[in-house]
Each structure stands twice: as C-alpha cells, then as structure tokens.
BAZA-987134 format. One record per residue (C-alpha): x, z, y. Coordinates in steps of 0.02 Angstrom, whole numbers, padded with zeros to 5 digits, always signed. Example, Ala and Ser with C-alpha at 12.3 -4.5 7.8 and 13.67 -1.06 7.14 Angstrom:
+00615+00390-00225
+00684+00357-00053
***
This chain:
+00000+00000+00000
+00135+00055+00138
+00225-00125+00088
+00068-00211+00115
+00028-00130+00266
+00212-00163+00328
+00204-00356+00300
+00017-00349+00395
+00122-00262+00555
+00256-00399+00530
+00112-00548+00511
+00030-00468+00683
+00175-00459+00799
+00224-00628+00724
+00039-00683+00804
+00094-00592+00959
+00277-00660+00970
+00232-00837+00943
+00081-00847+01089
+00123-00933+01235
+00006-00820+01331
+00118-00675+01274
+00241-00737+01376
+00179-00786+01509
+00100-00633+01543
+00253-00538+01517
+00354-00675+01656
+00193-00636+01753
+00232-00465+01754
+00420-00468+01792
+00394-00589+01939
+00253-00487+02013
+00361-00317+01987
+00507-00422+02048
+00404-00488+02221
+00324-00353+02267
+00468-00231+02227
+00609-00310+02287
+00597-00498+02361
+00452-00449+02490
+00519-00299+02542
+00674-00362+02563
+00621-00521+02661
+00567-00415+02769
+00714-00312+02791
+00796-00462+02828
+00697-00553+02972
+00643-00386+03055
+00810-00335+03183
+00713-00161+03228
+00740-00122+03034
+00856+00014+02988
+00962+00071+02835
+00818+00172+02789
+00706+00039+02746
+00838-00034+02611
+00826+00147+02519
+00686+00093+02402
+00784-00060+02343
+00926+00022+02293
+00973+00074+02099
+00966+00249+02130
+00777+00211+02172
+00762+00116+02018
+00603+00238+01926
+00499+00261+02118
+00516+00056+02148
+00464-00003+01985
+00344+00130+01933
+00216+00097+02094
+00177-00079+01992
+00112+00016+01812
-00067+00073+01841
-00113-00075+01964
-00059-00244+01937
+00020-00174+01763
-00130-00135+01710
-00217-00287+01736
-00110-00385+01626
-00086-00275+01490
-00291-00265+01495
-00271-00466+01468
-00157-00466+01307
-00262-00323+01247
-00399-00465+01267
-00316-00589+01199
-00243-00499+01056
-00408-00470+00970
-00525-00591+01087
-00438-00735+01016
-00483-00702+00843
-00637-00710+00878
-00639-00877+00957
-00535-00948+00839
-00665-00874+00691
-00501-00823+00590
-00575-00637+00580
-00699-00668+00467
-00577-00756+00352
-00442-00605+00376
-00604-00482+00336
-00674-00570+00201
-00520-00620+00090
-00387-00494+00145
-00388-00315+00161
-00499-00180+00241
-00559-00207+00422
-00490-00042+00465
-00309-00098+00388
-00317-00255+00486
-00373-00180+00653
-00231-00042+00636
-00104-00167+00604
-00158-00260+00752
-00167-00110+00868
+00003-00049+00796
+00097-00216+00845
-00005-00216+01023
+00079-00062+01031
+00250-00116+00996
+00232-00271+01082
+00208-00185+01242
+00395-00106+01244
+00462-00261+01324
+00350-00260+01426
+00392-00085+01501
+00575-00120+01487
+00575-00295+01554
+00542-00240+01736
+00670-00105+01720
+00786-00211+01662
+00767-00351+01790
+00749-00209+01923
+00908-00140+01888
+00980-00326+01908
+00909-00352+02072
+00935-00192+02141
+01129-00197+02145
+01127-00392+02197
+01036-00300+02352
+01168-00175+02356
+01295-00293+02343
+01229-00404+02459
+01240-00260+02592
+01388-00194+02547
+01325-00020+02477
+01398+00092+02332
+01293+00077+02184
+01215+00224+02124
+01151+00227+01967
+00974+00327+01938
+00974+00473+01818
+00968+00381+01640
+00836+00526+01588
+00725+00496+01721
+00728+00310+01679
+00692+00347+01519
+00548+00447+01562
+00484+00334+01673
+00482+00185+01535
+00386+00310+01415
+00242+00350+01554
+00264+00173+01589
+00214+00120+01413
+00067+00263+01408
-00008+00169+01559
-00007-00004+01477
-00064+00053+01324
-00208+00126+01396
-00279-00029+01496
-00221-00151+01325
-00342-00012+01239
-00478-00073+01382
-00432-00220+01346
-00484-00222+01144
-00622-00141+01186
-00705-00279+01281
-00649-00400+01177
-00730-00308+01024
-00929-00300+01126
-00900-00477+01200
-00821-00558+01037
-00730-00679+01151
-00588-00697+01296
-00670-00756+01468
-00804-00630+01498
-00695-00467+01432
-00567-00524+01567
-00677-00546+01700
-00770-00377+01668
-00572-00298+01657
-00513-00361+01813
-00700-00324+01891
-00686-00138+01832
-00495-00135+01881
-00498-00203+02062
-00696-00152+02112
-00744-00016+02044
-00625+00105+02037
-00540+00051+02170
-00697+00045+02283
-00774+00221+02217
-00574+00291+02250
-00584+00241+02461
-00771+00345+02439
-00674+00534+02413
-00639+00552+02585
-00836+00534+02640
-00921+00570+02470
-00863+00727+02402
-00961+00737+02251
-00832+00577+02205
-00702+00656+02180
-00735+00737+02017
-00777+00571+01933
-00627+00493+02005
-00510+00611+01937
-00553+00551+01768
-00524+00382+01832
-00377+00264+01740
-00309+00209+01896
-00320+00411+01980
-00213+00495+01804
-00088+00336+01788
-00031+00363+01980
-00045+00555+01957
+00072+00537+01781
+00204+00426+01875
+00189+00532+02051
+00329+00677+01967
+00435+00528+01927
+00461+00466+02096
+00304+00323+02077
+00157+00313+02196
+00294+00383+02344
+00279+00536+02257
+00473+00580+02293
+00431+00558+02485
+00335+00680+02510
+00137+00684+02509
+00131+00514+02591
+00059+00390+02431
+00083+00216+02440
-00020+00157+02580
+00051-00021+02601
+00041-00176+02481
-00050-00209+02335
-00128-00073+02218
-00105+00054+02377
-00155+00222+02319
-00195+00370+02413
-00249+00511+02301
-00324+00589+02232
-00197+00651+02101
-00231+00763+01964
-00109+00875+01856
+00020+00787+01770
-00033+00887+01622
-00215+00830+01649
-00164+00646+01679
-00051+00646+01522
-00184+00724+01421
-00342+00624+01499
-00229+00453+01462
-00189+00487+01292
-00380+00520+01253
-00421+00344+01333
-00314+00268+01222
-00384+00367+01071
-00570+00335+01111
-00566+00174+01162
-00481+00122+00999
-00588+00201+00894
-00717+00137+00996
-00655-00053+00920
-00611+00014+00768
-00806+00077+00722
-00882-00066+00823
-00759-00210+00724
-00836-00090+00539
-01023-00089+00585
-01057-00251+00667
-01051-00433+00586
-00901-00535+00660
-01000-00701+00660
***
C-alpha cells in the first residue's frame, strides 16, 4: 500500500511538473514579487532627486524577509488559489477523474495524493521569490555601492515556512471551488472575487463598522498579514505603520500570531476535508 501510494504522489507531481500553467503561474509570481518589490520601488528611487538613502533600505538583502513577505497573502494568494484550481479543476474538464475513480484506487487515496503533491509543489514557489529576491537585492546594493548584508538565515527560513502556510491555505480555497463548480473558469472567478472584493472591501469597513471587526479577524487575508507582521512583512518591523502604499495595502487589523497560525492551519484542514467528503459523496459526471 505505502509503495502504491508513493508511485500515486510521484504520478501527481508528474501532472503538476509537466503543466504549462504550473509555470507560468510560478514566472507570474516571481515577476510580480520581483516588480512590485524591487523594480518599482526602485524606479522610483531613481527618477525622484528629493529621495534619500532611506528609501533604498527596503531593497537591500538585509531586508530580504519584510520585502518579499508583503507579496504572500495578496497577490500570493491569488495565484496559489489558481493552481489549487487547476490542480483538481482540470480533471474535471478533462473527465479523467472518473476514469482515475473508477479503475484505480480509492477516491480518498487519489485526492490525498493530489493534495500531498499540491503541497509539495508549492515549495518552489515560496523559495523562488526568495531566491530571485536575494539576486536582485545585492545587484541594487551593488549598483549603489553599499555593503551587503546578509538577513538572518533563521529568519529567512521562517519566513519561507509562514510563506508556504499562506499559499497552502488559498491552493486549499482553491480545491475547494474547483470540487462545487467541477470546472476551472467559474472557481477562479469566484477566488479572485472573494480575494480582491470581499474581504478586502469588508477589511476598509473596521474603522466605521465596529461590529466588523470580529468577522474580519477570522479573515484569510487579516491572519496571513498578522502571521508575517513578527517577521518583518506587512511593515511590521517599522513600527505600527502597515503597508499603506501599492498593491494588497493592508492596514490592520492584526490578530495574534498564535491565533493567525492556528486559524490558518484550520483553513487548510477544513477546506480539504471539505473536497475530500464532497469528491466521496457526489457523482463526478
């Protein structure tokens, strides 16, 4: 059984390794993580004479975890809530689940395998923008002349683990709608409805509706911001100041890290055993 279940893991990230839309929504990711973090900011550092010294401080190595961090629960999460889509919408589309259900093994084998290699398929994606963050960070460094400093490696570290957490969670969305809408199009559109409208809109609300606030601190985008904030993401090693500027701007609430660790890791839980029990009772057809 654990061989069989080893060579359905290495059959699923196969699936995932050989998509194009993998890919591209991993280059996606890097060049938004790469624009936003670096060549905007930097652009702008650049034509802007009244700029000081300061305003280079987020673009150096030693700001590595803050820079890239910010990108997670917004943006992130909107493309790790597409190749949660697409890992399981697809199937649909393509009618191979009711082959893989009728001839092969269990449905709950199958969707664990696939969840399992979603999983592990998301690790470049967390370490990708590090990676190419790191590079562009000392060509700014260089470029100005400054010492590089290298961040903490255990703060890094930390930061491509909560990282992870957060795209795991919106992939988890992700399934989800693919599972109710047995398709692609309309589980996207609902994700990137839920991700940019609603909690975003119902977020700006706490300030003017204070019975809000307790709803949005259960919110996905409120706990991933609140997770990263002790890390340096979401300005949270600036003081109280959150990111105000650009896109995915966030200005609290926050939560506990504790709660946002906790309330994140129970997302990913329910929602996938929301699939799981949906992809057992229902007929795939």
């Amino acid at each position: 059984m654990l061989r069989s279940g080893l060579y359905m893991l290495w059959a699923e990230l196969f699936l995932l390794r050989r998509r194009v839309a993998t890919w591209v929504l991993l280059g996606t990711w890097t060049g938004l993580g790469l624009l936003f973090g670096y060549i905007v900011p930097y652009a702008m550092y650049r034509s802007d004479d009244d700029e000081g010294p300061s305003a280079l401080t987020g673009m150096l190595p030693d700001q590595l975890t803050q820079t890239v961090l910010d990108g997670f629960p917004f943006y992130g999460g909107a493309i790790a809530l597409m190749l949660g889509v697409l890992s399981v919408g697809s199937e649909f589309g393509w009618d191979t689940l009711k082959t893989l259900f009728t001839q092969g093994p269990g449905r709950g084998r199958i969707f664990t395998a696939k969840m399992v290699a979603l999983a592990i398929m998301i690790v470049p994606f967390a370490v990708s923008i590090f990676a190419f963050g790191t590079v562009a960070s000392v060509i700014i460094a260089r470029m100005e002349g400054i010492t590089v400093v290298w961040p903490d490696s255990g703060t890094v570290l930390e930061g491509v683990a909560a990282g992870w957490l957060i795209l795991v969670v919106w992939a988890a969305v992700g399934v989800l709608l693919a599972v109710i809408t047995r398709g692609t199009s309309l589980a996207i559109g609902i994700g990137i409805l839920y991700t940019l409208v609603i909690e975003g809109s119902i977020s700006l609300l706490v300030d003017t509706v204070s019975f809000v606030e307790p709803v949005v601190d259960f919110f996905l985008r409120a706990n991933s911001y609140s997770l990263i904030r002790p890390l340096g993401g979401a300005s949270g090693a600036s003081g109280d100041s959150a990111a105000t500027d650009g896109p995915g701007a966030f200005s609290g609430p926050y939560v506990d890290t504790t709660q946002a660790l906790v309330v994140l890791v129970v997302y990913a839980l329910v929602l996938t055993g929301m699939s799981a029990w949906l992809l057992r009772r229902r007929d795939v057809a």
